[in-house]
C-alpha positions in Angstrom: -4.6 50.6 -41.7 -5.7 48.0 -38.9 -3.0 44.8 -37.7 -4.6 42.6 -39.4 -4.2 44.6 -42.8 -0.5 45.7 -42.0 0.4 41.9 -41.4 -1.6 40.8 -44.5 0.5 43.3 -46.4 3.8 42.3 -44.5 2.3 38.4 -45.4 2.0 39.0 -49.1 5.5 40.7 -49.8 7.2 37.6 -48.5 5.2 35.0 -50.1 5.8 36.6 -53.4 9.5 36.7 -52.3 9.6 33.0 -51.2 7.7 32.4 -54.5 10.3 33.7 -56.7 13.0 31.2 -54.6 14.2 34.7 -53.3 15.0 34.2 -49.7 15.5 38.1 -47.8 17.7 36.5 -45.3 20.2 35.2 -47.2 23.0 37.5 -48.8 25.8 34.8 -50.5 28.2 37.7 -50.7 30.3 40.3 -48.7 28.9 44.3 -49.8 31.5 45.4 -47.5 28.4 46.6 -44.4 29.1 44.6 -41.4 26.3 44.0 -39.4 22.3 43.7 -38.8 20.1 46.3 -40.5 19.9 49.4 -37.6 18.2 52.5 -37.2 20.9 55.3 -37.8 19.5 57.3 -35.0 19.8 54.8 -32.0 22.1 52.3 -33.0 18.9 49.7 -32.8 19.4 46.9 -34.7 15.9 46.2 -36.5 13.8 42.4 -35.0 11.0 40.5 -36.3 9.9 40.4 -39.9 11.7 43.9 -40.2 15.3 42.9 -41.3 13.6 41.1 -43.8 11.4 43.8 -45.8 14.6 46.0 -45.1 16.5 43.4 -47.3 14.0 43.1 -49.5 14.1 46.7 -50.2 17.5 46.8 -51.1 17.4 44.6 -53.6 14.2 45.9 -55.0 16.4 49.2 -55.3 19.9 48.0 -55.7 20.9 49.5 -52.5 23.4 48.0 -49.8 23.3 50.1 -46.7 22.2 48.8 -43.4 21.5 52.1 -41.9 17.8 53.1 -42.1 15.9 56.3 -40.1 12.3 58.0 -40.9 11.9 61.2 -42.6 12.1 63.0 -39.9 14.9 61.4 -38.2 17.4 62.4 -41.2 15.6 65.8 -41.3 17.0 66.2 -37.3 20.4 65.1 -38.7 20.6 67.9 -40.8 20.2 65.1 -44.0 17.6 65.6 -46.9 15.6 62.3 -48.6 16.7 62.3 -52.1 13.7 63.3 -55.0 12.4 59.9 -55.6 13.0 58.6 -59.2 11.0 58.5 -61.9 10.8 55.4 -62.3 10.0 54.6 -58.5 6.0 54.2 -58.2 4.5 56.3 -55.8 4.6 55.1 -52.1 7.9 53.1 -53.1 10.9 54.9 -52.3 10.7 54.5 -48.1 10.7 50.9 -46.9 7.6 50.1 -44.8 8.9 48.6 -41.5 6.2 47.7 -38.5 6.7 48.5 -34.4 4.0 46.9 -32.5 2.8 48.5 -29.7 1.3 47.4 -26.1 -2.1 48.6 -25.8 -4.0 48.8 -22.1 -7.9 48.9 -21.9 -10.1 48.4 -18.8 -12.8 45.4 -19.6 -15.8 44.1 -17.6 -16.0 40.7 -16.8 -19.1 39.1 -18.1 -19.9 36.9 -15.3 -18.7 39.3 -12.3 -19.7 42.3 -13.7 -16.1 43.2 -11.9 -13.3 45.7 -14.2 -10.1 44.1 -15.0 -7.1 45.8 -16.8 -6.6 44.1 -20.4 -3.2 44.4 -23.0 -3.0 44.0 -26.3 -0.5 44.5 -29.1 -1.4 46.5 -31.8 0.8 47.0 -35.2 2.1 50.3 -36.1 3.9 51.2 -39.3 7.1 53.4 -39.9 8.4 54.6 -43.3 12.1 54.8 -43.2 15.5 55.3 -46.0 18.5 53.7 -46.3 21.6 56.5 -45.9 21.9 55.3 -49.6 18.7 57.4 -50.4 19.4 60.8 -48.5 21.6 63.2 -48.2 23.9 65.3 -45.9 27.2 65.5 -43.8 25.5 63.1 -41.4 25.3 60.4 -44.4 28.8 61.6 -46.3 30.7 61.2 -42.9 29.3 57.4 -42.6 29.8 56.9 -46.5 33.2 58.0 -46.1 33.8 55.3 -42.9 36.0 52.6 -44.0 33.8 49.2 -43.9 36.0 46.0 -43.5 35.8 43.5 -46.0 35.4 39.7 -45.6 37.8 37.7 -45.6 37.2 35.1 -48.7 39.9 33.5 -47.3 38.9 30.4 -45.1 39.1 31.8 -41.4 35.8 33.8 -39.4 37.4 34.2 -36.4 34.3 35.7 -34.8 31.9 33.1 -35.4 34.1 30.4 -34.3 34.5 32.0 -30.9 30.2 32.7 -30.7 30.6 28.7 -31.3 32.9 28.1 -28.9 31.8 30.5 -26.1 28.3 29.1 -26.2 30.3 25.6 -24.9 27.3 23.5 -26.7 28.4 19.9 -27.1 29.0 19.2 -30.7 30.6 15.4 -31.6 30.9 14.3 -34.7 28.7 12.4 -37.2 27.6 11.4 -40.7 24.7 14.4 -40.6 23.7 17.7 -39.2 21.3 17.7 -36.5 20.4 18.8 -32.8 19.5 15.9 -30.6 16.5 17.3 -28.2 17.3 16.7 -24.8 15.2 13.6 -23.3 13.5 13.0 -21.5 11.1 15.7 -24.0 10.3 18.7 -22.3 13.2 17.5 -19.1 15.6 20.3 -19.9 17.5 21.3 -17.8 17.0 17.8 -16.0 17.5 15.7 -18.7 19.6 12.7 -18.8 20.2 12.4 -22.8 20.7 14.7 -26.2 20.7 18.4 -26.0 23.9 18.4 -28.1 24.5 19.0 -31.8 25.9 16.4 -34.6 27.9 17.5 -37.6 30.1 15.7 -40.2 33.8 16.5 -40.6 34.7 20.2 -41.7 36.9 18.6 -44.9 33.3 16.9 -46.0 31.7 20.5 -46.8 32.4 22.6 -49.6 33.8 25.5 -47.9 34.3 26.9 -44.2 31.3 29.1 -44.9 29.0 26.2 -45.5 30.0 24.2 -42.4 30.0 27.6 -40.4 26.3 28.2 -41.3 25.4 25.1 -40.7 26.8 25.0 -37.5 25.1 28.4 -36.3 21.5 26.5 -37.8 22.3 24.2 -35.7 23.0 26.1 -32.6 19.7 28.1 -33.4 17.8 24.5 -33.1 20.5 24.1 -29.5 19.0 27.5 -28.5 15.1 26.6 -28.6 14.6 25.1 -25.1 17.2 27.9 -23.3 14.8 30.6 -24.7 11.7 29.5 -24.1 10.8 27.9 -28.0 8.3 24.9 -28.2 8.7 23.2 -31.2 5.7 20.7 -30.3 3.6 23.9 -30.2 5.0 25.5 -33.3 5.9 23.0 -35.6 8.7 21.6 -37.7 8.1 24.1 -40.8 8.3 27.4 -38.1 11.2 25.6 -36.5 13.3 25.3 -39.6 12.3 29.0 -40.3 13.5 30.4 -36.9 16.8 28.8 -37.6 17.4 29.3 -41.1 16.6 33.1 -40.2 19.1 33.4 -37.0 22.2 31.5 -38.6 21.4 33.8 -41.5 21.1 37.0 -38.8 23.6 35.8 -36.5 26.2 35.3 -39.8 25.4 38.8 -41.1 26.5 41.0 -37.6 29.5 39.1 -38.0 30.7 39.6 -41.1 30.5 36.2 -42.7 28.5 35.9 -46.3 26.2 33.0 -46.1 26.2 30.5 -48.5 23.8 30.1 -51.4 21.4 27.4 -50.4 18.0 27.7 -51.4 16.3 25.2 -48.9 13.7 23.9 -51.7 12.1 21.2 -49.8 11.2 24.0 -47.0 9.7 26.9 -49.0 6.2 25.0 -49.8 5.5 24.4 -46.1 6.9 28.0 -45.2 4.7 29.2 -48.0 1.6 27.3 -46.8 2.2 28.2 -43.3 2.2 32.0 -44.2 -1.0 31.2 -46.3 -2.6 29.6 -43.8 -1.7 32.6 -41.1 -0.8 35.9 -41.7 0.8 35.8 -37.9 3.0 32.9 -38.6 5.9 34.4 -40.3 5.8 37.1 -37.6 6.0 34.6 -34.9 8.6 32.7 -36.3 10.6 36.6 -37.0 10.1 37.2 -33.6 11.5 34.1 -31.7 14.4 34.5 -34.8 15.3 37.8 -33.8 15.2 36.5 -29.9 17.0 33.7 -30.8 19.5 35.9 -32.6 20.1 38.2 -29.7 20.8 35.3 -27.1 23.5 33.8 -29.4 25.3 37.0 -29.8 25.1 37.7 -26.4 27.7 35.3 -25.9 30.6 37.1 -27.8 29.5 40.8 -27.1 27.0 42.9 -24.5 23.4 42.9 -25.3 21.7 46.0 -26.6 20.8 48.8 -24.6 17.2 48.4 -23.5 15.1 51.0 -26.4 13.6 54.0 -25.4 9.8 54.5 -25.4 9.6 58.2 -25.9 10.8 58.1 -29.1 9.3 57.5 -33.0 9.9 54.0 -33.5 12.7 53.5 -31.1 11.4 50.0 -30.2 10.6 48.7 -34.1 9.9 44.5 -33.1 8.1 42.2 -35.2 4.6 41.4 -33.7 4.0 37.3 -33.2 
């Protein structure tokens, strides 16, 4: 299967996601797994468009786990891939994630004749399981971890110090938004905005909704400290990255996210990934970027992934 295919396949399974108002980054409850979606192996957490077709997945399935690995990965961990049911169609069971790969060719130069050194990236795709659908001690010693559950109570702890340790200034006002630093494009030399607006916390309907708002925001605060161009991108992809990152960024640490179906977004996200198959891998990407450099604040950044191992690098391809 070429890029281009494995995208437009990617492409299709979240349109008809978004379609049914089912949003793969949003989980409005606590299933008692703290944290991203990782590969069981490494410890990697999964980027890009990934997290979401793993999400997917599980609720296709009913599953919960966050814990994923390829065939052969559990097979080296002593674990067997359960029979897949009967009611399963074939080529359903595994969960089709994507890793895309630098390529290096040697082209000519048309009007010099001279040879220059050339990359590309080129889409590769991975089947992996949750540790829901195998077997083994591996599997029955993580099953038998004890997961902590979320407070429903009123306190995250962990995501008001990400707030606070990222020392953006937030004052308060009658709505949410992120003032862009002005002059445009002067950060870090501008004289004006670059800080973040929100009403009260007694005005929203529970500490979960004005903590996700709040880490929307902070995705928006993010943009120009990680390199995003939202005059390049567009309002639609912008509103994407950060509804994805809050929604990531909420997930590894342990807060449910609140229920909020963002209808007036879904036909321009829909018409964007219509238009392009690369735009909802774009806008995965920077997410998952996005993601890392807020979490970065409260706890050390992933280990750099190996490159001599299956699908030790799995990132979503813009």
């Amino acid at each position: 299967m070429t890029s281009q295919q494995l995208r437009e396949q990617v492409n299709e399974k979240l349109i008809e996601a978004l379609s049914k108002n089912v949003l793969p980054w949003r989980r409005p409850w606590s299933s008692g797994v703290s944290g991203r979606h990782r590969n069981f192996q490494s410890q990697r957490p999964y980027s890009g468009v990934n997290p979401l077709l793993l999400e997917l997945h599980n609720l296709k399935h009913g599953l919960a786990s966050n814990q994923w690995a390829t065939y052969r990965q559990w097979e080296s961990m002593g674990c067997s891939v359960m029979k897949r049911p009967a009611h399963v169609p074939p080529g359903q069971w595994g969960c089709t994630v994507v890793w895309a790969s630098k390529v290096k060719k040697t082209v000519v130069d048309k009007d010099t004749g001279d040879e220059k050194d050339s990359s590309f990236f080129c889409l590769r795709s991975f089947v992996v399981f949750s540790s829901q659908q195998v077997s083994g001690a591996a599997v029955e010693k993580l099953n038998a971890t004890p997961t902590v559950p979320t407070d429903n109570g009123t306190t995250y702890p962990a995501v008001e110090e990400l707030i606070s340790t990222t020392q953006a200034k937030i004052v308060t006002g009658s709505s949410a938004f992120y003032a862009l630093p002005q002059p445009e494009g002067s950060w870090p030399n501008h004289t004006s905005g670059d800080f973040i607006t929100m009403p009260e916390r007694k005005l929203f309907e529970s500490p979960e909704a004005y903590l996700s708002t709040a880490l929307h925001e902070l995705a928006h605060w993010s943009e120009v400290r990680v390199g995003w161009d939202r005059r390049q991108h567009g309002y639609a992809m912008g509103e994407l990255v950060a509804e994805i990152c809050s929604c990531q960024v909420a997930t590894e640490l342990g807060m449910p996210i609140t229920l909020d179906q963002h209808a007036a977004y879904l036909k321009s996200w829909i018409a964007g990934m219509q238009d392009s198959a690369s735009f909802v891998f774009k806008a995965c990407g920077m997410a998952s970027k996005t993601t890392d450099f807020l979490l970065n604040h409260v706890r050390p950044a992933d280990a750099e992934p190996t490159q001599d191992r299956e699908e030790s690098s799995l990132v979503g391809a813009a």
